[in-house]
C-alpha positions in Angstrom: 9.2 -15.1 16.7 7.9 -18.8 17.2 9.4 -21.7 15.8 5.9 -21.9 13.9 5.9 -18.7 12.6 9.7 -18.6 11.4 8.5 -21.9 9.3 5.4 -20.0 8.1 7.4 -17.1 7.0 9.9 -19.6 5.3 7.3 -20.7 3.4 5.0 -17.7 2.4 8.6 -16.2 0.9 9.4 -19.2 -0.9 5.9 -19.1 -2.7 6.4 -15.2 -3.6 9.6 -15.5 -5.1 8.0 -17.8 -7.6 5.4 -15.6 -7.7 6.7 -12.4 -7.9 10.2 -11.1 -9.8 11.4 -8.2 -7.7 14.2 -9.7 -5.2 14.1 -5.7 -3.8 10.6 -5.6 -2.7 10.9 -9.4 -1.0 13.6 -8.7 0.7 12.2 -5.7 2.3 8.7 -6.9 3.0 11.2 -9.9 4.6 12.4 -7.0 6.6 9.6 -5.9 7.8 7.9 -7.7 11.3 4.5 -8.3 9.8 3.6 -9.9 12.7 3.8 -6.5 14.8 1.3 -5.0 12.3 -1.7 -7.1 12.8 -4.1 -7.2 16.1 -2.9 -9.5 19.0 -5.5 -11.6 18.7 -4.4 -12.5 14.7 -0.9 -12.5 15.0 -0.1 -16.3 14.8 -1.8 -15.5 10.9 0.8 -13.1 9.8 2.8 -15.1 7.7 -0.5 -17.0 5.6 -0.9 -15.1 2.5 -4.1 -14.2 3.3 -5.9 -10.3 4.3 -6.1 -9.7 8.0 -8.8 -7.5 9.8 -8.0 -4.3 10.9 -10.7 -3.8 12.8 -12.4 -0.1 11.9 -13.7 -1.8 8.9 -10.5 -2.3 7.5 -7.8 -4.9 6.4 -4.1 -5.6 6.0 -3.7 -6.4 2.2 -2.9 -10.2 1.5 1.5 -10.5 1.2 0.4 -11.5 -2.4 -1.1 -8.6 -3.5 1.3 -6.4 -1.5 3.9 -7.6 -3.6 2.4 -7.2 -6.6 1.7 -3.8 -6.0 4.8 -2.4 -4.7 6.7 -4.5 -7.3 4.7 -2.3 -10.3 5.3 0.9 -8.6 9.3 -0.1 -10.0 10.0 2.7 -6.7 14.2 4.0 -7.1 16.1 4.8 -4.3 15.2 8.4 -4.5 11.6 8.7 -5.0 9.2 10.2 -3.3 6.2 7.8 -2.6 2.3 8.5 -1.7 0.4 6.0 -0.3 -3.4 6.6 -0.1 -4.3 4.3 3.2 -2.1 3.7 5.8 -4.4 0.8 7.5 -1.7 -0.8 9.7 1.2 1.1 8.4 2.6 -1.8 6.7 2.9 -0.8 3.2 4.0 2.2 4.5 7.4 0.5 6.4 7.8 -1.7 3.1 8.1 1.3 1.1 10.5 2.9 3.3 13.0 0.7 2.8 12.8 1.3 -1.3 12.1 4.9 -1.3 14.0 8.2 0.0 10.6 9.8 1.2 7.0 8.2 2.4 3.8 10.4 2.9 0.8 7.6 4.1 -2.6 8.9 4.6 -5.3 7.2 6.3 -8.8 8.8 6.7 -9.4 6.9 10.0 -8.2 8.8 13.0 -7.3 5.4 15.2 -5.9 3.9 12.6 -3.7 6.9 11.5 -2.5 7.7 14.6 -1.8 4.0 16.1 0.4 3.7 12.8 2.4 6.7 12.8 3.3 5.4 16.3 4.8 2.1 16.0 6.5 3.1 12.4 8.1 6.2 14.1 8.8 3.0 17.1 10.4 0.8 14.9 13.2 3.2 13.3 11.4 4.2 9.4 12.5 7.6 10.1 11.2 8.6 6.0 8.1 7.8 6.4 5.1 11.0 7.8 1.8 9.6 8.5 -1.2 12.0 8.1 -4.2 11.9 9.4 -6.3 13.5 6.1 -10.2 14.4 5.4 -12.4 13.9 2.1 -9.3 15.2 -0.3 -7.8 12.3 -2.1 -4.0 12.7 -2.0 -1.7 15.3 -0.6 -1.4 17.9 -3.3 1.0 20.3 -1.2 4.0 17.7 -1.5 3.5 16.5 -5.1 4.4 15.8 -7.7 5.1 12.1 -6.7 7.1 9.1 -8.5 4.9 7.0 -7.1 1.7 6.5 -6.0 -0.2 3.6 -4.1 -3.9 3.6 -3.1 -4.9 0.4 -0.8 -8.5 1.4 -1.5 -10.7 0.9 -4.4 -12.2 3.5 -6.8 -15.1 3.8 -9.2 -12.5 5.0 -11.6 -9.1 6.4 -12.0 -9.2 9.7 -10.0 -8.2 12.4 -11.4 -7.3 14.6 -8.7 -4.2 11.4 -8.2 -3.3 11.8 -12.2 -2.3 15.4 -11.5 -0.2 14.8 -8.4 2.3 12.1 -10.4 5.6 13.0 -11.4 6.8 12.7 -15.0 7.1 8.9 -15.8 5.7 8.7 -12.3 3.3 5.3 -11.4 -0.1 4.7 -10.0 -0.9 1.7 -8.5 -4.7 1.4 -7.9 -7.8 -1.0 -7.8 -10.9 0.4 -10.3 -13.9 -1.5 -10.5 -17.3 -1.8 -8.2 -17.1 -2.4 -4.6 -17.6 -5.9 -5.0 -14.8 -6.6 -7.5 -11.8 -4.6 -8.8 -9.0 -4.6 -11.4 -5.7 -3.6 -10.4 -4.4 -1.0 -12.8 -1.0 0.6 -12.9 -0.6 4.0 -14.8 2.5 5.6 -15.9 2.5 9.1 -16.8 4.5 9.3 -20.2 5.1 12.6 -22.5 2.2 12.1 -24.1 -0.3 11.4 -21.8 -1.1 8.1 -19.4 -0.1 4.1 -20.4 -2.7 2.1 -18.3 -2.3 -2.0 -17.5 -4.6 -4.1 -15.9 -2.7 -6.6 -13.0 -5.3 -8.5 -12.6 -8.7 -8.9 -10.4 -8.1 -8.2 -6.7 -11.1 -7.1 -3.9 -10.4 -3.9 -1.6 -12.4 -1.5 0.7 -14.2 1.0 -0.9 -11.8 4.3 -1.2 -14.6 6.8 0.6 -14.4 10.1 -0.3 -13.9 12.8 -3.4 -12.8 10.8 -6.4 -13.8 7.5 -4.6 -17.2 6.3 -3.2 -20.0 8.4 -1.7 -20.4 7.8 2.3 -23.5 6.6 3.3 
């Protein structure tokens, strides 16, 4: 890594950690070579907290928001996480290092299959990429503990709601493809505690229980 980017990466982290209250998910997104995640071309960007293109249409979530959102899903040691929209892959290698078991899922077959590559490359044994089709979510291996989704819905899908654990969290961005809120939802005895995080802006999650495809 470049004397610049060491300085950038300095930086970005110092900014977090006033920003965000989960020393466990900094240090592992610290672990974890951004840098190799993001295009060639944008790779001298990977420590600005900003979203990268993907290319495909899609984007690597701003450090900010990736923070956030790991940081609510309060993942133990021995969870077993979903992640709706493996992009780059990662969330996906984040997560590996807080979880016992990773399932990603990415609808784009370039995408999905360049991913499970350099994760399976650079040692996150836990984590199974899936390439998957218009089913939200990956029903045979719930229930989960926890749940991401890097895409945003028209509402809280319920096909996700039955695949949480008990006291199991959802992490997921609700709103119009032009805006979103980012709600977390714990599943409790007697029923579902919603919060709203905050705005945020994703790709539209395509798909049942998301958006239409045109």
């Amino acid at each position: 890594m470049s004397g610049d980017m060491n300085t950038a990466k300095k930086k970005l982290f110092d900014g977090l950690r006033r920003q965000i209250f989960g020393e466990d998910v900094l240090d592992a997104m610290e672990r974890v070579p951004r840098e190799l995640f993001v295009p060639e071309g944008s790779q001298h960007l990977s420590y600005e907290d900003i979203p990268l293109p993907l290319g495909e249409g899609q984007t690597i979530s701003q450090p900010y928001i990736v923070a956030l959102m790991t940081n609510a899903l309060e993942i133990k040691g021995e969870d077993m996480v979903l992640e709706l929209g493996t992009g780059s892959g990662y969330q996906a290698a984040i997560l590996s290092l807080l979880a016992r078991k990773v399932y990603t899922i990415e609808r784009v077959a370039i995408l999905a299959a360049k991913a499970g590559t350099l994760l399976a490359s650079l040692g996150y044994s836990n984590v199974e990429a899936r390439l998957t089709g218009s089913e939200l979510g990956f029903p045979e291996e719930a229930p989960f503990d926890a749940i991401i989704v890097t895409a945003a819905a028209p509402r809280l899908p319920r096909v996700l709601l039955d695949q949480m654990a008990q006291e199991g969290r959802l992490v997921i961005p609700v709103g119009s493809q032009r805006e979103q809120g980012l709600i977390k939802v714990t599943k409790v005895d007697d029923g579902y505690c919603v919060n709203n995080l905050g705005s945020c802006r994703f790709v539209p999650l395509l798909g049942k229980g998301g958006w239409n495809e045109t």
